[in-house]
N, C-alpha and C positions, 0 to 999 in steps of 0.2 A: 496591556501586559502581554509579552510575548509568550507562545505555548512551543512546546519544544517535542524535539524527538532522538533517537537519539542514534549519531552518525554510525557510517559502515565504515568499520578500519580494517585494511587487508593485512592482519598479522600474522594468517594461518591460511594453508594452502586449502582448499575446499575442492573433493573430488566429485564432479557432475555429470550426472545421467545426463546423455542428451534425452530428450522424448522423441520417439521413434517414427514420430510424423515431420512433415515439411516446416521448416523454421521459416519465419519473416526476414525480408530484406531489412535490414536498416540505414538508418545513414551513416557516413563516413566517421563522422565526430568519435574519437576513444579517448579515454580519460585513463591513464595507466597511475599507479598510487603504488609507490615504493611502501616496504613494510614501517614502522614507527610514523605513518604523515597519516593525519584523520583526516578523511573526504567526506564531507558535508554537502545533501542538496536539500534546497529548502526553499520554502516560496514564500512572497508576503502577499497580502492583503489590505487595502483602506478600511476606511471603516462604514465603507456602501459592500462590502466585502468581494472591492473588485483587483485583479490582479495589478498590481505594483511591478513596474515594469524600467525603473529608472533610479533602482539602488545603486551606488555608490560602494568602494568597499570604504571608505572615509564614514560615509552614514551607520556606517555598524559599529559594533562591541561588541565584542569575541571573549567570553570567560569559559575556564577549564578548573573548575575546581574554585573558583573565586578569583585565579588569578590570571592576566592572561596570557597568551601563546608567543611560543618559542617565537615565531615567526611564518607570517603570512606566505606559502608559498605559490598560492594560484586562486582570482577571482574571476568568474567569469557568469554572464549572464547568458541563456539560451532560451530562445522565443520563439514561441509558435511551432513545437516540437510536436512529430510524430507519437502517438499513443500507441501503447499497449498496455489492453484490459485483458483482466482474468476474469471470467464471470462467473461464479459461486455458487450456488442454489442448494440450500439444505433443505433436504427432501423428506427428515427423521418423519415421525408419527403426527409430535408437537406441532409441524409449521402446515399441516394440511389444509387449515383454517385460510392460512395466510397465502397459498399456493400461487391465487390465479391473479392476486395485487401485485404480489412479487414478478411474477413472469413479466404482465404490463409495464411495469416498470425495466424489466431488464430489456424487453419490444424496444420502449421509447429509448434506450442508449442506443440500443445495438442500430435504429432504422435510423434517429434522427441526428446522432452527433456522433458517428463514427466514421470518419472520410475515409472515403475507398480507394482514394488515391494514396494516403500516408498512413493511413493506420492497419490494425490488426488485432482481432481480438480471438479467445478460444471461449467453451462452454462446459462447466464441468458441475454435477450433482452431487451432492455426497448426503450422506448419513453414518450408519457403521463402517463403509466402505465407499469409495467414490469414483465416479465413472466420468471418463473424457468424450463427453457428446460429440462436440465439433474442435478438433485443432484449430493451433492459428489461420486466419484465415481473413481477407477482406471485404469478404463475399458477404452481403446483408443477407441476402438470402437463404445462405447457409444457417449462415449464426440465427435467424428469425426462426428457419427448421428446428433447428437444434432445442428451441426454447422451448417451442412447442413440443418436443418431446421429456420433458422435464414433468417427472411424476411422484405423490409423493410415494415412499418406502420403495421404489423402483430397482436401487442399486444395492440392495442388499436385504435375505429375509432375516439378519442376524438384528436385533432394539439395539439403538444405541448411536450417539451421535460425536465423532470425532472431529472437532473442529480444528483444533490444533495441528494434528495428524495430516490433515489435508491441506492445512495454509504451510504446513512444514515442506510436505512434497511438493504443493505446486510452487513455491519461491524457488525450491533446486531444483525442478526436472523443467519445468515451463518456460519462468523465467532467468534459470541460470543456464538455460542453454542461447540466448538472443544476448545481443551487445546490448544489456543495460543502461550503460550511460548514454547513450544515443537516440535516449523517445523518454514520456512521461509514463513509467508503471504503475500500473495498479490491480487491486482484487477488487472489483464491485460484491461485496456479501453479503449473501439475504439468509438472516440466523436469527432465532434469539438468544444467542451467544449462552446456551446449555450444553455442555460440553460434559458425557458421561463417560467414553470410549476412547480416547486418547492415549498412545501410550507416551505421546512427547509433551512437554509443559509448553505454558504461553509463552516463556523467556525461552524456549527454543524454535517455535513457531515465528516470532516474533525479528531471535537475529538471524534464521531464514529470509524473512525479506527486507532486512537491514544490509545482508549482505548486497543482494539485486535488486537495490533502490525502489524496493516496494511496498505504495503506500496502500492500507487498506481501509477502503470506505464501504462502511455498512448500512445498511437497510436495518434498521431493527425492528422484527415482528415480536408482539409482547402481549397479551393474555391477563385480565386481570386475575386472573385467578394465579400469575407467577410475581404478584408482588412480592419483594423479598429476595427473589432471587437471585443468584451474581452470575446471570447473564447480560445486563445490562454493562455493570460494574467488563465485564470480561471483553464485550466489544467494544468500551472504551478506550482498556488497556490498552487490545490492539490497535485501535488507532491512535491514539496519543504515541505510541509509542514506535511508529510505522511513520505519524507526521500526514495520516487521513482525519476524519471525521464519521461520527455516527448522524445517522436522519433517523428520522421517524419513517416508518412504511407504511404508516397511515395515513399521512398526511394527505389535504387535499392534490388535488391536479398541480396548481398552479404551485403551489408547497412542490412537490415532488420535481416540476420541471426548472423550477427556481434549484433545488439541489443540486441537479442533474447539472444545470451550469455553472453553480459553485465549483465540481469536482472539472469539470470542461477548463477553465478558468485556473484552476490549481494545477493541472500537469502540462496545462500549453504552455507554460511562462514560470521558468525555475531558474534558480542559480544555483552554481558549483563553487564550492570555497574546499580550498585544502591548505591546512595549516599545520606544521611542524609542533607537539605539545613541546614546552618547556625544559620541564623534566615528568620524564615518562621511564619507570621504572617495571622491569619483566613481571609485574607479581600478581595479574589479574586483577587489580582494582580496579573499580568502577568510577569513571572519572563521568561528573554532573558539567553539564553545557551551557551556557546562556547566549542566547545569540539576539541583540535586540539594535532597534534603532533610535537609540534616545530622543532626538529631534526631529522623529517622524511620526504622526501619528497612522500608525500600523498594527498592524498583527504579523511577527516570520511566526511561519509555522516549519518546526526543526526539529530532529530527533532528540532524545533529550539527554543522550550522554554516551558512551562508551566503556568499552572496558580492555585494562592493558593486556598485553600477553603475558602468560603463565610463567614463559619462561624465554 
């Protein structure tokens, strides 16, 4: 069964802070999306959960409400894409336990599977407030510095952990200033998705990085003493609804490195489909998506739906 996410439609102008340090080169590739046409990207998987690289737009079904699209305007496949990671670190009181698993784990992205020739990534902490350690940058060394400066309570003596808050700014200031369609994005985030300090909800967190094709994959550090609590439930959200996945940050070695390529695997190898809805009417409803391959056995993993303009 297909898992979904739910696409970026450009039906409103979004005004963007550049970030005031040096941007990444990207490649040429631009994807321009007239207003009323949903732009969907979205990746599949086998069921060894390896990248599917030979979809077909024939292989698919496209529903928008149950019914389907006005028409197909643009399918395209792009492979072996240049990355841009956002790398996350809640720093709150809570994750202190979890500090020095988390950091090893973001070591192992940043030293072993981030090419220095096409990629780039930045380093940012947060708790009540959130600090930009290392802008983008290709430099393993940098970014490996940066980690190791990652401390808990560091960025702020004010309690309090705003998650939303921070995936809200870093989708529009980080990654809405870089040509987005032109690499695979991401937030790698290590939280346990406790969220006391926010002044933005998860559904604006969320079409933050719907807008700038950003999928976010979390680390969950968890505590048995927080059974119960809808931090699990919350970095789900995000990624289901971003078109990432949650891991475990406990996992063993081989667990973690096996993730680690799962998410490696997920942003080298996407497709772009943009399709004209049907009838799409100005009144803000939320249009539900289905994008699957009936005679494939697959997993897309796709945003899970939309919502029209207001007006």
């Amino acid at each position: 069964m297909a898992t979904t996410r739910i696409p970026r439609v450009l039906l409103t102008l979004l005004l963007i802070t550049p970030a005031p340090h040096a941007q990444p080169q990207d490649a040429t590739f631009t994807l321009a999306v007239p207003v009323d046409e949903v732009d969907l990207t979205f990746h599949a998987t086998d069921t060894h959960n390896l990248a599917v690289n030979d979809l077909k737009l024939t292989d698919l079904t496209l529903r928008d409400n149950g019914n389907p699209p006005g028409k197909i305007l643009a399918f395209q496949s792009l492979q072996d894409l240049p990355i841009r990671a956002g790398i996350l670190m809640d720093t709150s009181t809570s994750m202190a336990p979890h500090l020095a698993a988390n950091r090893a784990i973001a070591l192992q992205y940043a030293q072993s599977l981030l090419r220095q020739q096409t990629d780039q990534a930045f380093i940012m902490d947060f708790g009540h407030l959130t600090r930009l350690l290392q802008p983008w940058t290709s430099d393993k060394a940098a970014l490996t510095k940066a980690i190791g400066w990652i401390s808990t309570g560091s960025e702020s003596r004010v309690a309090g952990t705003a998650i939303f808050d921070t995936l809200y700014r870093t989708c529009r200031t980080q990654f809405g200033s870089i040509n987005h369609a032109a690499s695979g994005n991401f937030i790698l985030l290590f939280s346990d998705g406790e969220d006391n300090a926010s002044f933005m909800r998860l559904s604006q967190a969320v079409d933050a990085c719907q807008h700038t094709d950003t999928a976010i994959y979390a680390f969950r550090s968890e505590e048995p003493s927080t059974f119960g609590s809808p931090g699990p439930q919350t970095l789900a959200q995000l990624a289901q609804q971003t078109g990432g996945r949650v891991f475990a940050a406990n996992g063993s070695a081989a667990d973690i490195r096996d993730d680690l390529q799962l998410i490696e695997g997920d942003l080298r190898s996407q497709y772009h489909l943009i399709f004209k809805p049907a009838q799409l009417q100005h009144d803000g409803a939320f249009h539900r998506l289905t994008l699957e391959a009936p005679n494939r056995f697959l997993t897309i993993n796709v945003r899970s739906g939309y919502y029209a303009p207001a007006h």
